[in-house]
C-alpha positions, 0 to 999 in steps of 0.5 A: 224088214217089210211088213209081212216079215214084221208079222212073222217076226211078231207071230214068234213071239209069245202072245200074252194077250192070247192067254189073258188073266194071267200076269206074266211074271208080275215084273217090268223087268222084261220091258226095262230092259228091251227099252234100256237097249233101245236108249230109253225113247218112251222119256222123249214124249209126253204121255197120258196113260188109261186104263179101264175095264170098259170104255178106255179105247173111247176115251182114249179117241176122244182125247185124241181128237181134243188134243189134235183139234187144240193143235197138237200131234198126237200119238195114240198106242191102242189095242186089240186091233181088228182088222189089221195089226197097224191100227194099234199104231196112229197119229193125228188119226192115221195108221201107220204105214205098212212100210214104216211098221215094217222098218220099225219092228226090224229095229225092234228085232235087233234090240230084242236080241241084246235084251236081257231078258226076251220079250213078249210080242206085246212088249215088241210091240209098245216097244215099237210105238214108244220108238215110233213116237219119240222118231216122229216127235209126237207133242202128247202120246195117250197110251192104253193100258193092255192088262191091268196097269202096275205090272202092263209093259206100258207102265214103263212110261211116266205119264203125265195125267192118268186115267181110269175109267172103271173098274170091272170083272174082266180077266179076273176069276171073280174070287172075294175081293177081285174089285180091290185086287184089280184096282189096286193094280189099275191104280200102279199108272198112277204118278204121285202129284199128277193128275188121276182122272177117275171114272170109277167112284165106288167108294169101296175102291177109293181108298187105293187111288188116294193111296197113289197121291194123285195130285189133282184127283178128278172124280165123275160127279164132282169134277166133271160129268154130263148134264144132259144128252139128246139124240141127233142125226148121226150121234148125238148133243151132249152138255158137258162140264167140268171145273174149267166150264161148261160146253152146251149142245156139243154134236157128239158122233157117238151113240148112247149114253156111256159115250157121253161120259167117256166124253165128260171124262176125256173132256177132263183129261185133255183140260188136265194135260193141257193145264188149262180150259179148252175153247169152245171152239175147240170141244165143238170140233173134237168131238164132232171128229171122233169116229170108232170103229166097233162101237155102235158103228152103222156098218150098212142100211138095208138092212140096218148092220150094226156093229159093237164089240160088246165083250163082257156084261157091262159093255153088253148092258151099255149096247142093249141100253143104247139100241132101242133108244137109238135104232127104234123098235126093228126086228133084230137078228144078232151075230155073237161070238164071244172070247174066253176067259170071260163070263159068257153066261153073264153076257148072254142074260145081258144080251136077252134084254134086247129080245132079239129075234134071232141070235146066230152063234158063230165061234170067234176067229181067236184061239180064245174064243167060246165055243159056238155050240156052248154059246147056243146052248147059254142062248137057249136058256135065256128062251131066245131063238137061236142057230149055229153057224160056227164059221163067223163069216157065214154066220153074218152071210146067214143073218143078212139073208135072213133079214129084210130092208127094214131089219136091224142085224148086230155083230157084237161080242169080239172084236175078232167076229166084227173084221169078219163083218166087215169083210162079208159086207165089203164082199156085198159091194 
């Protein structure tokens, strides 16, 4: 099978994460049995598994890149992807090709037709990854989470170090009790006398996590955290601890300061894996390797584009937070297109903070996605000067030609309305 048959064989399936905040049939049955046909290959790989409302695909590259600069080939099974499905797939930081995706979801396909019970596009595709990692032999596979955890066709691993970073409202209708109920299901990756590495403290929740027995169970705070940040060129140099020691002005190439912690976090996780202390070499080289797309990602410069997929309130607090601290006191035009189910209002008012002058309402590429006249109107209740261009390609052309060399324009909000940034910028080359 070539690529594009790969993508037409996926695109027939159903895609669950196009209908997030439900759980389809709250059952691994499905998954079960696809990886029993397929001989069980997630068991030939060691795994760390993470979840989390906000920071997991940080933490999840961050770890990576400890673990590869401690010498290890690692896997890592990531999503969503944003500008080409392969970026889901990586190892030692590289996507998979287009013709090994291709051969490997022609695979899947035949496995597919013996399973009891048909799988789901995301299945087919963790599917993929677990066979594509045990094929090239991966030392350690560090595995996101899609939705949730207990019920997620990732769950079929057995991971040897959990990890979850917080706890959060998405995909949940924010009924009474949602942050037990969601983190009653985040703790389902939690294996009994391994390690957990929690980001999430709130006492409130605690109690769920103790109950999966956990063996160490390392908590932010008490286990491991950040001592202290300062900006640098590029990034910045952070302080970091854990109960295996401390690492000093560390160059980290992430911006903000929640970047710093799902440093300390990933930091912890790798030492938890690992059994042991990470060198200082080591730290110094892995997180000054780190790159993610999509996260305070500097795009261009004249103007200043900034690109970050802050797709709910606290992932917008944390952008609105790190702007001006990092980016200084420029005139700011933002691009927003933001996905459903979700809490747009509650994004917005987060995003009013920054008091840009300009927001540009675009309708996210994603049948999820909120409507851009919807969006304007939530815009314009926060008293902030706003536009509809519902074409989000457009929408980024239009704040480019709005804006001079010493203005800063943000794409932010989904994922989706970044890959179309990047394309209207590659256009511009």
């Amino acid at each position: 099978m070539d690529y594009t048959a790969a993508l037409r064989f996926l695109d027939r399936h159903i895609n669950l994460e196009a209908t997030a905040g439900r759980i389809h049939g709250l059952s691994l049955e499905s998954m079960e049995g696809l990886m029993q046909c397929m001989g069980d290959p997630q068991q030939d790989f060691r795994s760390i598994q993470v979840t989390g409302t906000n920071g997991k695909g940080s933490v999840s590259a961050i770890t990576a890149s400890l673990l590869q600069a401690a010498g290890l080939r690692v896997g890592v099974y990531a999503s969503p992807h944003v500008d080409t499905i392969r970026e889901r797939l990586r190892i030692d930081g590289k996507m998979i090709s287009e013709e090994d995706f291709g051969e490997l979801v022609g695979q899947i396909e035949l496995f597919a037709q013996s399973a009891p019970v048909p799988p789901s596009y995301f299945e087919l595709l963790t599917a993929a990854a677990f066979l594509w990692f045990a094929n090239e032999a991966v030392d350690v596979a560090i595995v996101e989470v899609g939705l949730l955890g207990r019920f997620d066709a990732t769950n079929v691993l057995n991971g040897e170090v959990a990890v979850i970073t917080n706890i959060g409202r998405d995909h949940t209708d924010g009924q009474e009790g949602w942050r037990r109920a969601i983190a009653e299901e985040k703790a389902g990756i939690i294996e009994a006398h391994r390690p957990l590495v929690l980001g999430e403290t709130s006492v409130d929740v605690l109690d769920l996590f103790v109950a999966e027995n956990p063996e160490p169970l390392l908590t932010q705070g008490e286990s491991f955290g950040v001592t202290a940040t300062s900006p640098a060129v590029g990034g910045q140099a952070v302080d970091l601890w854990t109960k295996e020691g401390t690492h000093d002005e560390i160059f980290l190439g992430l911006f903000g300061d929640h970047q710093a912690d799902n440093a300390a976090l990933a930091l912890a996780t790798a030492e938890s894996f690992l059994g042991s202390a990470l060198e200082g070499e080591v730290v110094r080289e892995g997180l000054a390797a780190v790159a993610l797309p999509g996260r305070l990602e500097v795009a261009a410069a004249l103007p200043l584009v900034i690109l970050d997929g802050a797709h709910n309130p606290p992932a917008m607090r944390a952008l609105v937070a790190s702007v001006p601290e990092v980016f200084g006191g420029v005139r700011r035009t933002v691009v927003l297109g933001v996905l459903g189910p979700r809490e747009p209002a509650e994004v917005v008012a987060e995003l009013a903070a920054l008091h840009p002058e300009l927001v540009i309402c675009c309708t996210a590429p994603s049948e999820r996605a909120i409507d851009a006249e919807a969006l304007a109107r939530l815009v314009s209740a926060q008293g902030i000067d706003v536009e509809v261009v519902v074409d989000s390609h457009e929408a980024v052309r239009r704040a480019l030609a709005l804006s001079d060399e010493d203005d800063l324009v943000l794409v932010t909000g989904s994922f989706y309305v970044l890959s179309a940034a990047r394309q209207v910028l590659a256009e511009a080359e």
